[in-house]
Backbone as CSV, one residue per row, in Angstrom:
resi,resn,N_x,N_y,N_z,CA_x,CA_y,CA_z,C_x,C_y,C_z
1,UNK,126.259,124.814,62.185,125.597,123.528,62.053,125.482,122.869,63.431
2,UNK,124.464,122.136,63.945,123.823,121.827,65.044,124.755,120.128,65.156
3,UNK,125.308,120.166,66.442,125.429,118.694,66.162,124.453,118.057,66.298
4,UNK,124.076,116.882,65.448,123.434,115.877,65.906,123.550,114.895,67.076
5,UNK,124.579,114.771,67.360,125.057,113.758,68.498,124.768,114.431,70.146
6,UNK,124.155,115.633,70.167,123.658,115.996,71.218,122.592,115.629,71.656
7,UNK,122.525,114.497,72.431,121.594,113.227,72.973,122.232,113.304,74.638
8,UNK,120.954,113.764,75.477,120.876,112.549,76.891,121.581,111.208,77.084
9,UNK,122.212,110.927,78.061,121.988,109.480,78.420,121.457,109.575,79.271
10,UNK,120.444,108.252,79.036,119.923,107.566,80.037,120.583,106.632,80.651
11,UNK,119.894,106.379,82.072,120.176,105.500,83.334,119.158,104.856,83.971
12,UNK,119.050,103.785,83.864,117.980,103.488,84.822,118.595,102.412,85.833
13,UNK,118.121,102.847,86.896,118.982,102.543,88.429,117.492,102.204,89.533
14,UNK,117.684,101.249,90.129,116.433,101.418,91.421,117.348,100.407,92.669
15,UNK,117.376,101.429,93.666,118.406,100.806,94.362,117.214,100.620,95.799
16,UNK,116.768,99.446,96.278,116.131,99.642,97.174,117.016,99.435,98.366
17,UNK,115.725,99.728,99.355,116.335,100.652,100.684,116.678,99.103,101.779
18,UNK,115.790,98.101,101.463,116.084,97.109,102.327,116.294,95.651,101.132
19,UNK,116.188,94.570,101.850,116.946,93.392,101.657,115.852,92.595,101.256
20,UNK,115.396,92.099,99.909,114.224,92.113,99.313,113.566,90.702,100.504
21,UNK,114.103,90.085,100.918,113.918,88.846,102.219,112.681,89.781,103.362
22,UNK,113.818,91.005,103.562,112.825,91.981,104.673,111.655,92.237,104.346
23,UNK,110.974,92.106,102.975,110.014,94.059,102.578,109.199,92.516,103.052
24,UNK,107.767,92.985,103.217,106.267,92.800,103.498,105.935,92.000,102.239
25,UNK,105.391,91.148,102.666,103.903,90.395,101.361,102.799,91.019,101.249
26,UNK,102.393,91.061,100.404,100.881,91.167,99.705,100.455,90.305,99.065
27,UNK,99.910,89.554,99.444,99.146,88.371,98.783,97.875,87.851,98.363
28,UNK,97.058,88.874,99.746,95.889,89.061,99.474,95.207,90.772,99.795
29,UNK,94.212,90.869,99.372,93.870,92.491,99.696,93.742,92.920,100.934
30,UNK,93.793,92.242,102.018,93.550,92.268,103.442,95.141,93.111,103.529
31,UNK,96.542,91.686,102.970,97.398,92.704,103.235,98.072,93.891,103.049
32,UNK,97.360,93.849,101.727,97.747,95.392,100.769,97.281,96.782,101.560
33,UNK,95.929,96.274,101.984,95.320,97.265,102.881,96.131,97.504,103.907
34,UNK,96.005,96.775,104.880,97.338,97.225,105.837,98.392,97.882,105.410
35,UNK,99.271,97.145,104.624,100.554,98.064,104.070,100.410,99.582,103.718
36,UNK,99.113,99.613,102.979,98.894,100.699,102.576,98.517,101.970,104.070
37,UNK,98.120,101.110,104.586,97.588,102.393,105.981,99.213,102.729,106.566
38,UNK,99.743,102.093,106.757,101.061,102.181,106.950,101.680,103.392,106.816
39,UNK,101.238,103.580,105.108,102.151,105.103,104.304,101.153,106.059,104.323
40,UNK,99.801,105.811,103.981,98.680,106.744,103.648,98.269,108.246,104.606
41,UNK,98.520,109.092,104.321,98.578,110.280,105.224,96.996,110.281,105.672
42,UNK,96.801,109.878,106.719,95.094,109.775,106.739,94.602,111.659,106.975
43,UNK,95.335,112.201,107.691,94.889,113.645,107.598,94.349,114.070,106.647
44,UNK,94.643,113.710,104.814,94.310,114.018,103.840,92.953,113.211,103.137
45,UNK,93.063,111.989,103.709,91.818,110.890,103.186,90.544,111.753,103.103
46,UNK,90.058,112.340,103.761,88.596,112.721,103.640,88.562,114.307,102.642
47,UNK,89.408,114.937,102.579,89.712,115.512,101.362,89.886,115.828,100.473
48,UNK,91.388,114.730,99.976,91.288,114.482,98.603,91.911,113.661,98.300
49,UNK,91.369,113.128,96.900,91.815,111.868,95.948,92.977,111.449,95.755
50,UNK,93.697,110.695,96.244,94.638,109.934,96.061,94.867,108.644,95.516
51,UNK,95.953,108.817,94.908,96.706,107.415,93.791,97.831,106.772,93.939
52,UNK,97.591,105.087,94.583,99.149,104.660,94.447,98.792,103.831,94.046
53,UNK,100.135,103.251,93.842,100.132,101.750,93.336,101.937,100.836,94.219
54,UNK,101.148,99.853,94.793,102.201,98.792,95.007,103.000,98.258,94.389
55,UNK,104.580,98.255,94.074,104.887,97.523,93.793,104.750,95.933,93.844
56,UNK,105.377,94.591,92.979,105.596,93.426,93.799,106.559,92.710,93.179
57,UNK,107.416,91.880,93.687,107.943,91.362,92.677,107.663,89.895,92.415
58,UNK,107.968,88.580,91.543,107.093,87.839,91.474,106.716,87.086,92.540
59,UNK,107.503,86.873,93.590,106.915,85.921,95.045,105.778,87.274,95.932
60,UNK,105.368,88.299,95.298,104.336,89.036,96.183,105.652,89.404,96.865
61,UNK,106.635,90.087,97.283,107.078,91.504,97.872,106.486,92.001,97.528
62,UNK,106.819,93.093,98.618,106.333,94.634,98.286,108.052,94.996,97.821
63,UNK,107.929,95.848,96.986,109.378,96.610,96.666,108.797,98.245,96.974
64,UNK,108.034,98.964,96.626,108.242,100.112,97.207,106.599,100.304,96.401
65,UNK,106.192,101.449,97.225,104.801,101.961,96.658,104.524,103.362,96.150
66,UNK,104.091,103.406,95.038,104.096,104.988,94.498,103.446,106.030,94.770
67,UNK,103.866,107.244,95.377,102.711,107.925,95.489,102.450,108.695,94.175
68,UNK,101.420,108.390,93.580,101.343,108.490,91.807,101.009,109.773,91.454
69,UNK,99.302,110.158,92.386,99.141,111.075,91.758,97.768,111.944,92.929
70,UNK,97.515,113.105,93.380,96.722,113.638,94.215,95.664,114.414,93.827
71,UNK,94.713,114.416,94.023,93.074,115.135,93.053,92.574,116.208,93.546
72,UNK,91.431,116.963,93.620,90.377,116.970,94.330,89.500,116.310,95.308
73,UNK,88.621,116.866,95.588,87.743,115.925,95.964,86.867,114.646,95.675
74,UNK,86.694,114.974,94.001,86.475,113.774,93.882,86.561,112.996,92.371
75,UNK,87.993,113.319,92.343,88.827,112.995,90.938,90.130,112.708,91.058
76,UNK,91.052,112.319,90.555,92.333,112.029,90.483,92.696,111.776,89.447
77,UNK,93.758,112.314,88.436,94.150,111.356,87.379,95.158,110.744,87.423
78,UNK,95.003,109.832,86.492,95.835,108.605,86.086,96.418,108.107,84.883
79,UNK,98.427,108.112,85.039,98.271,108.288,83.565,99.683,106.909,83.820
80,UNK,98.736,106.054,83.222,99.176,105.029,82.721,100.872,104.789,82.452
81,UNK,101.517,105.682,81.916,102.530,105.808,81.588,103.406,105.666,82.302
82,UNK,103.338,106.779,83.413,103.609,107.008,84.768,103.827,105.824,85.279
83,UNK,103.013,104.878,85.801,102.820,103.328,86.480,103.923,102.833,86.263
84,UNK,103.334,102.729,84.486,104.300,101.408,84.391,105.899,101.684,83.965
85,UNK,106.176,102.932,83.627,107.645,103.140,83.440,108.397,103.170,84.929
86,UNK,107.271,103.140,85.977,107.902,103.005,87.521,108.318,101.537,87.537
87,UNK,106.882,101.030,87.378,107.285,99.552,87.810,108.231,98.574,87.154
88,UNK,108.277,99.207,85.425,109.936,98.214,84.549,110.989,98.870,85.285
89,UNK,110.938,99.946,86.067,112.292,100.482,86.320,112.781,99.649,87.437
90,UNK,111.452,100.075,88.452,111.827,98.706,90.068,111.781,97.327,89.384
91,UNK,111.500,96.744,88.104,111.618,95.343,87.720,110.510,94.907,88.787
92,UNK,109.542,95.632,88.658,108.154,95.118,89.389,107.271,94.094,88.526
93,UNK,107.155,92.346,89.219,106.540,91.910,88.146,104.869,92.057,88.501
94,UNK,104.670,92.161,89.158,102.989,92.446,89.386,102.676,94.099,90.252
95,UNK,101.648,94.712,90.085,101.319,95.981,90.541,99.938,95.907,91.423
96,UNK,99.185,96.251,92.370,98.420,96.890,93.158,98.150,98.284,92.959
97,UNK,97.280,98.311,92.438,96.480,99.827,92.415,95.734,100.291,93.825
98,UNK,95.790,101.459,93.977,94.847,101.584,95.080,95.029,103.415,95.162
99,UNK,93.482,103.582,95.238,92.918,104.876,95.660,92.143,105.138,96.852
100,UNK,91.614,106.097,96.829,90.823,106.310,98.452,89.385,107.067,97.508
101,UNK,88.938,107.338,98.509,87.454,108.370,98.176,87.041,108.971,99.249
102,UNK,86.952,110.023,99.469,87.103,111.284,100.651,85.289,110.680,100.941
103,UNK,84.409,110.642,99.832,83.112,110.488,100.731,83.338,109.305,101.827
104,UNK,84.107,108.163,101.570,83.997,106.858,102.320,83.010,106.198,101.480
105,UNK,83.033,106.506,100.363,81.727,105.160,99.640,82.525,104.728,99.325
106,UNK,82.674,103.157,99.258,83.328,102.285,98.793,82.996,101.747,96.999
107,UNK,82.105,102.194,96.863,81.039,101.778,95.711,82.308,102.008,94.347
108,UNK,82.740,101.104,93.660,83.674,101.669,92.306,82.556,102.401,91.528
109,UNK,83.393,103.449,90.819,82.901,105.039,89.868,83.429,103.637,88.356
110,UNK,82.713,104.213,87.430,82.677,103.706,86.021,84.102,104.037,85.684
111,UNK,84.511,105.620,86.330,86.402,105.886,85.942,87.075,105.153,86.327
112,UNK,86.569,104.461,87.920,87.429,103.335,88.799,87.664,101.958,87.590
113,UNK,86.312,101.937,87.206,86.452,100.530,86.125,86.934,100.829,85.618
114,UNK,87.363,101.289,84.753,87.822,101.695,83.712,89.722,102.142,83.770
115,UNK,89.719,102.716,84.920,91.616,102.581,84.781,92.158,101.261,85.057
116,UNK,90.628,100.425,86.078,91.149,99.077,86.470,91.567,98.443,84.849
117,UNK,90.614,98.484,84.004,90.567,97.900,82.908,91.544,98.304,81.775
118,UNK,91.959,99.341,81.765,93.228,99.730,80.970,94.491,99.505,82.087
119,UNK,94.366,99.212,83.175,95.992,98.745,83.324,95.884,96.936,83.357
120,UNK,95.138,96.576,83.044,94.734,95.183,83.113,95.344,95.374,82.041
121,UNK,95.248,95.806,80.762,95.225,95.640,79.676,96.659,95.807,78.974
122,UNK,97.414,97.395,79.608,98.103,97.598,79.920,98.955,96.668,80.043
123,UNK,99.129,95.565,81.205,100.444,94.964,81.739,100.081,93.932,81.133
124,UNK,99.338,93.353,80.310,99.002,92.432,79.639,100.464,92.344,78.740
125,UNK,100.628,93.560,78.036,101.263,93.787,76.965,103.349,93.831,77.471
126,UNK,102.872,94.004,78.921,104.331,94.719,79.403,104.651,93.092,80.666
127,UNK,104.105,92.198,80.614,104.131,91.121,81.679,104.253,91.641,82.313
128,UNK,103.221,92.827,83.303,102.946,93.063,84.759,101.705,92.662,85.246
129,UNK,101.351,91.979,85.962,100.450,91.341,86.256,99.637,92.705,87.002
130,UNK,98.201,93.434,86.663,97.786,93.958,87.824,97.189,92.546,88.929
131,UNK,97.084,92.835,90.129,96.686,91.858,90.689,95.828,92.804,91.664
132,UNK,95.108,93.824,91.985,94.133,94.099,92.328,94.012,95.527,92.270
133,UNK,92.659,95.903,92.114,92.503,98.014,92.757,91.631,98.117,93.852
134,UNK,92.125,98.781,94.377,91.569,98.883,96.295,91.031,100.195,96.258
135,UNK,89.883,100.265,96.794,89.635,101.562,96.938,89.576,102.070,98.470
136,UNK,89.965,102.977,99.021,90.502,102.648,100.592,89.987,103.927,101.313
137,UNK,89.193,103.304,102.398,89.019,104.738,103.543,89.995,104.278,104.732
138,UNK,90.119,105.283,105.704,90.862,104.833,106.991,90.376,103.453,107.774
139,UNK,89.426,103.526,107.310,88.513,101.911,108.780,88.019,101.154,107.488
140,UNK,88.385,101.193,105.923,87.663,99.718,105.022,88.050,99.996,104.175
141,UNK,87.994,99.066,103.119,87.881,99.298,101.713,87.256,98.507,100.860
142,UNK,87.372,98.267,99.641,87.116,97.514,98.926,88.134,96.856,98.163
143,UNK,87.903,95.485,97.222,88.779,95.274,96.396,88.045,95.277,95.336
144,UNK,88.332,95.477,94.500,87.891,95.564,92.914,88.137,93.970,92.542
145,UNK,88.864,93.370,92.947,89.338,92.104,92.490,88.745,90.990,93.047
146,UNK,88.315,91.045,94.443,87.740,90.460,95.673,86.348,90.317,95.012
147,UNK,86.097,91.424,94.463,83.843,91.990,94.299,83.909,91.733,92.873
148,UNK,85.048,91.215,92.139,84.643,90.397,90.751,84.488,91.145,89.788
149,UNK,85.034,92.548,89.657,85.422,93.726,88.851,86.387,93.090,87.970
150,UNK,87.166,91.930,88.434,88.447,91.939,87.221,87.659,91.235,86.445
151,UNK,86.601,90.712,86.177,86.181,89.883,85.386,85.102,90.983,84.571
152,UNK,86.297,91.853,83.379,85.616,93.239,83.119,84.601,92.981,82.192
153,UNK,84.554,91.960,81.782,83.623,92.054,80.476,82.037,91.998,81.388
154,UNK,81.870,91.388,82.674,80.892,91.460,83.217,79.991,92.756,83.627
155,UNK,81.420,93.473,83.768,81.108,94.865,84.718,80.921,96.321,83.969
């Protein structure tokens, strides 16, 4: 007979690396962008598709940024799940999305709307605020939030 009581424990632990006073603001997409060039392996930008997302916590820290998920050329997926079981773990109250696009078009893809719009929807349910999706080359980007994308029912 099998025990039943043979169960995992879980732990959930996020021990960051500096002194939440130290980490960087993001407040607006200007600074997310920066932060983000910071980590972003640009060798890979014109290649392939990449996925992170910023932590924040509610005064806009940065607490740490995910590297989520890496594509093709000109796809990436995104799985929701992933995100946000990162960000209850860091006790992240707001998130920053941000991808790249190897052509350098800045232009959002209908998929771009559309993950914008399910993690909108998403942290609706989980009090994480998204607060923007960036789409990022080495020298620009865009904000999804800035160009009036969050206002999805328009778009």
């Amino acid at each position: 007979m099998k025990n039943l009581l043979n169960v995992s424990e879980i732990r959930v632990e996020f021990v960051p690396e500096f002194k939440i006073s130290e980490c960087p603001l993001a407040t607006n997409s200007q600074q997310a962008y920066k932060i983000l060039m910071q980590v972003w392996d640009r060798s890979v930008m014109s290649f392939l598709e990449e996925f992170k997302v910023i932590l924040l916590n509610n005064a806009n820290k940065v607490l740490g940024i995910i590297d989520l998920a890496r594509g093709g050329k000109d796809f990436v997926p995104v799985d929701m799940k992933v995100i946000f079981s990162i960000a209850l773990k860091a006790s992240a109250s707001k998130i920053i999305l941000a991808h790249n696009h190897p052509s350098e078009q800045l232009q959002p893809s209908s998929a771009d709307r559309a993950i914008t719009k399910k993690a909108i929807e998403a942290g609706k349910f989980l009090d994480i605020e998204v607060c923007d999706h960036l789409i990022v080359t080495p020298d620009k980007y865009l904000s999804l939030k800035d160009e009036g994308y969050f206002d999805i029912d328009n778009h």
